[in-house]
Backbone as a ProteinNet text record, in pm:
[ID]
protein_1_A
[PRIMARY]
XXXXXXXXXXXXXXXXXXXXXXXXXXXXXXXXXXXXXXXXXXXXXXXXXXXXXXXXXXXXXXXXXXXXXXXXXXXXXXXXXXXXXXXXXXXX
[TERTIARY]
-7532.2	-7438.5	-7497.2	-7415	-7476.1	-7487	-7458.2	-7505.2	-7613.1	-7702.7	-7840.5	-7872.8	-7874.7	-7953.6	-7977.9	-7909.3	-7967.6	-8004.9	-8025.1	-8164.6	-8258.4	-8319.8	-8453.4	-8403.6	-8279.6	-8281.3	-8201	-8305.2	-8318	-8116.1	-8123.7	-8014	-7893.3	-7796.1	-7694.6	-7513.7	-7480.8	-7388	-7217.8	-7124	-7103.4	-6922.6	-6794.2	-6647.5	-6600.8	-6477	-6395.9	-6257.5	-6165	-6052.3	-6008.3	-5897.1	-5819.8	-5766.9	-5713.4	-5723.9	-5783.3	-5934.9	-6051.2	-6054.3	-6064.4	-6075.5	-6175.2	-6296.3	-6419.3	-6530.9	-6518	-6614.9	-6662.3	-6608.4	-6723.3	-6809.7	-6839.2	-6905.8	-7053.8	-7040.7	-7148.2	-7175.8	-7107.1	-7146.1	-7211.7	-7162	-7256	-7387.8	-7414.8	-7529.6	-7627.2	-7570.8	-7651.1	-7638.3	-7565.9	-7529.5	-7458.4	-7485	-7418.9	-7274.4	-7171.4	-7042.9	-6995.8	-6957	-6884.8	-6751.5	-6680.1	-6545.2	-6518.2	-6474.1	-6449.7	-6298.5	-6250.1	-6103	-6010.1	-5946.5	-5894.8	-5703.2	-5644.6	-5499.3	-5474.6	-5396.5	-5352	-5150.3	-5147	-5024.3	-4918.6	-4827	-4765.5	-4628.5	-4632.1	-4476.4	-4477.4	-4544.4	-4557.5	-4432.4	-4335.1	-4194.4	-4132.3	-4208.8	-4084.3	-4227.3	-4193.5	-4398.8	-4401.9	-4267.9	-4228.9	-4240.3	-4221.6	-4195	-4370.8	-4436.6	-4597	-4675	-4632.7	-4690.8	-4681.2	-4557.6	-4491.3	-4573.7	-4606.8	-4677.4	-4821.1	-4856.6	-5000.4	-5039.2	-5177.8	-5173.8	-5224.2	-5217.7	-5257.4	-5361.5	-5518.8	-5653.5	-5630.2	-5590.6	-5587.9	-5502.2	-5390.8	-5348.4	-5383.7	-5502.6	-5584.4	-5732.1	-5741.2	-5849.4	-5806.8	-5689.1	-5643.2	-5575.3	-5571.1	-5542.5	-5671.8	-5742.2	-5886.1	-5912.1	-5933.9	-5949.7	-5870	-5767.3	-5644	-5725.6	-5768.9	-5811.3	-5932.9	-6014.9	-6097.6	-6100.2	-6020	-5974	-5903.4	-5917.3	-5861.3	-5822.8	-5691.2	-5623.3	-5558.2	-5589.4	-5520.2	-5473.7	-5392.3	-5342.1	-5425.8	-5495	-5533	-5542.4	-5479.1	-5394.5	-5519.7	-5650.9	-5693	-5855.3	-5862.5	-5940.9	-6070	-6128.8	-6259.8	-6308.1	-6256.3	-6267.3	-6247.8	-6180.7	-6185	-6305.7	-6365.4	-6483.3	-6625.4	-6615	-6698.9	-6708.7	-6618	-6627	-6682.3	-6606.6	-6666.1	-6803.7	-6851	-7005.4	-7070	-7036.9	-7123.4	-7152.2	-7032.2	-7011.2	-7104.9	-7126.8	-7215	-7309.6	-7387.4	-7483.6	-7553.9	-7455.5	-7450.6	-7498.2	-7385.9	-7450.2	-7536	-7624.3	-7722	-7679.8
-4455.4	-4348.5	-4248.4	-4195.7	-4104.5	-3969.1	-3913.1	-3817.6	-3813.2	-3910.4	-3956.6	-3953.3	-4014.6	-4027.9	-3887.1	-3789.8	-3674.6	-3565.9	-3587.2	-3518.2	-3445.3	-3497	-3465.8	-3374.6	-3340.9	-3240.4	-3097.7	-3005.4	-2862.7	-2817.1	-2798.1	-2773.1	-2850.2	-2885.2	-2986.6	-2878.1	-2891	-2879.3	-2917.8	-2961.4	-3024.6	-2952.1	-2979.5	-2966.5	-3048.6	-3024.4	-3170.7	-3062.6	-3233	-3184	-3114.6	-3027.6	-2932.8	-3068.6	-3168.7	-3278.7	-3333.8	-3340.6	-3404.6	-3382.3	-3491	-3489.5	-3512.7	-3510.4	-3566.6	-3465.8	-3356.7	-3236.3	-3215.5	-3290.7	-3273.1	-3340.9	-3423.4	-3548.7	-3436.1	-3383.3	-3276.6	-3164.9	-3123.7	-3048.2	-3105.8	-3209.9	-3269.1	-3310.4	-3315.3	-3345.9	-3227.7	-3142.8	-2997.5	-2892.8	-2976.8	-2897.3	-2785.8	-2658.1	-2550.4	-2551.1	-2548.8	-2624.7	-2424.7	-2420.6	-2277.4	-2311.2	-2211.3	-2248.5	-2194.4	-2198.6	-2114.5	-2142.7	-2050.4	-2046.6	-1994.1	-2083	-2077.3	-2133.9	-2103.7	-2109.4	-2251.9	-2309.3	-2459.7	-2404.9	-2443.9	-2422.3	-2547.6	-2583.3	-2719.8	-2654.3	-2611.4	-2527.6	-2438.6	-2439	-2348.2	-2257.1	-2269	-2303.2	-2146.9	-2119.9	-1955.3	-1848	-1841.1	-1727.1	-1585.4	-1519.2	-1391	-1396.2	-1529.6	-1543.6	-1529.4	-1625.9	-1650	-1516.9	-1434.5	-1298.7	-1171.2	-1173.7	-1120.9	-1136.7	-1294	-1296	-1278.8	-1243	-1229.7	-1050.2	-1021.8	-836.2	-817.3	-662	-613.9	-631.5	-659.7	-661.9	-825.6	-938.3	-1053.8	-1042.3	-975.9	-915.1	-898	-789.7	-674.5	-815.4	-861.9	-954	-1035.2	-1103.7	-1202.9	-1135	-1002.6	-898.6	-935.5	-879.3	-842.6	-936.6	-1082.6	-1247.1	-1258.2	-1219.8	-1281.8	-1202.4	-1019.3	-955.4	-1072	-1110.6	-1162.3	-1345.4	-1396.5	-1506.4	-1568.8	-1703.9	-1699.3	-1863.1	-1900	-2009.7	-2046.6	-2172.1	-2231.7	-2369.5	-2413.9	-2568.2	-2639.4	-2787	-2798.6	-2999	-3010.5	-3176.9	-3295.5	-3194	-3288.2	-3337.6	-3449.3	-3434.7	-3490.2	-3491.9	-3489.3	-3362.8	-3261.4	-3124.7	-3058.9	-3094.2	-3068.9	-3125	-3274.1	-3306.8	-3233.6	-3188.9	-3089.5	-3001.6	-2914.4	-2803.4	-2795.7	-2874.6	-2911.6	-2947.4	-3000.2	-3057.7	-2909.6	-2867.6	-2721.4	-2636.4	-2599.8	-2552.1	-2582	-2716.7	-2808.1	-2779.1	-2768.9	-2739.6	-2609.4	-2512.3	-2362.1	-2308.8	-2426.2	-2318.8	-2413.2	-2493.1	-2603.9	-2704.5
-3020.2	-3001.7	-2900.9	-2810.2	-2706.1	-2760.5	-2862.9	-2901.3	-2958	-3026.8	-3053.4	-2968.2	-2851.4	-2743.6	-2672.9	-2700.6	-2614.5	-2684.9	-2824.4	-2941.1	-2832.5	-2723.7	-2656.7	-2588.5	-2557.7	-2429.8	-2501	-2422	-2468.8	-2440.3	-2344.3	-2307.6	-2274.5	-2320	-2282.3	-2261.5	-2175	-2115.8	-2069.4	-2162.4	-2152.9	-2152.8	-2054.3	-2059.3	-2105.4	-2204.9	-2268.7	-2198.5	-2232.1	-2185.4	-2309	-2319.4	-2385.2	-2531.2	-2494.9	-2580.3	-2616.2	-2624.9	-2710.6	-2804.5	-2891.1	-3018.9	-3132.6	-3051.6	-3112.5	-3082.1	-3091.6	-3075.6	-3250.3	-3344.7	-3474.2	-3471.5	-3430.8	-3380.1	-3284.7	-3230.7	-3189.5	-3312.4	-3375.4	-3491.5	-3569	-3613	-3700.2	-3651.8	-3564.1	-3486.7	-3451.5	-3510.8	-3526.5	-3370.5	-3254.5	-3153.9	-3177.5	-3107.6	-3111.1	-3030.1	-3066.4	-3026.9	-2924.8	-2859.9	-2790.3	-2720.9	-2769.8	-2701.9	-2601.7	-2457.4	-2362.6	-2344.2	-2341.4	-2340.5	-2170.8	-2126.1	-2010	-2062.5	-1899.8	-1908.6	-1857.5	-1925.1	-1826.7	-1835.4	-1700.2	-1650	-1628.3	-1695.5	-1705.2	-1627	-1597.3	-1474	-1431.5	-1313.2	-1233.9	-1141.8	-1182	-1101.3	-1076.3	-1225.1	-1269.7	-1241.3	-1144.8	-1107.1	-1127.7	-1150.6	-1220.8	-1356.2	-1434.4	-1590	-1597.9	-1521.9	-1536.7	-1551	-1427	-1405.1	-1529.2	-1540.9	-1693.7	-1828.2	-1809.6	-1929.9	-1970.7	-1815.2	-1857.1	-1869	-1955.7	-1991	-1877.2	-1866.4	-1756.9	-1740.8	-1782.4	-1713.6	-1637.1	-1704.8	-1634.2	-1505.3	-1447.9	-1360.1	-1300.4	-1317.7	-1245.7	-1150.6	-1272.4	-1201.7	-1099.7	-1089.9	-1005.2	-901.1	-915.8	-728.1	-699.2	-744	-723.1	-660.6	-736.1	-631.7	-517.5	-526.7	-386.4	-273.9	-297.9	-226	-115	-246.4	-160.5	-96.2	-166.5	-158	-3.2	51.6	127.5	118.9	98.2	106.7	210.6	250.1	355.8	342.6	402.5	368.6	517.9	500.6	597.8	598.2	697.4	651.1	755.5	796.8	822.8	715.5	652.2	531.8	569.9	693.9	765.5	759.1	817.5	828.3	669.3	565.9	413.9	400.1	414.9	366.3	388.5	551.2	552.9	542.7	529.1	454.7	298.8	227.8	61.5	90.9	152.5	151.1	226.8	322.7	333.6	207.7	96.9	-1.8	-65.4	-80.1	-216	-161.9	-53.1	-7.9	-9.4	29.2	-0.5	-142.5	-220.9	-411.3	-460	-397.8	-468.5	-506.6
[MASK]
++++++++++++++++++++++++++++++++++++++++++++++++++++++++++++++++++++++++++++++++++++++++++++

């Protein structure tokens, strides 16, 4: 079982999808289980209904990102590849 197998390591790290169903399976194994809680968006369509529903500090944070944020659409995926690989390179 791969959760036996990684007994030895201090630190383990690990994302499941929002549907996993086998996170007791690490509890019982004496891992310290943490939940981090994020938004998954299944219709993006109605973006006034989206905005509406979120409180004002989550609001406040995602001006804050756009401020610094910069999106572009870019259809050639040589020039995407290197860019992503500068990135990967950039944060280690």
């Amino acid at each position: 079982m791969l959760v036996a197998q990684t007994r030895h390591i201090r630190v383990l790290s690990q994302v499941f999808s929002p549907d996993f169903t086998g996170v007791h399976i690490f509890y019982e194994a004496d891992y310290v289980i943490r939940a981090v809680f994020t938004t998954r968006i299944l219709n993006c369509s109605d973006t006034v209904r989206l905005w509406s529903g979120l409180d004002q500090t989550n609001r406040n944070v995602i001006r804050r990102e756009m401020e610094l944020a910069k999106v572009q659409i870019d259809d050639d995926p040589e020039r995407f590849l290197r860019t992503y690989n500068e990135n990967l390179s950039i944060s280690g």
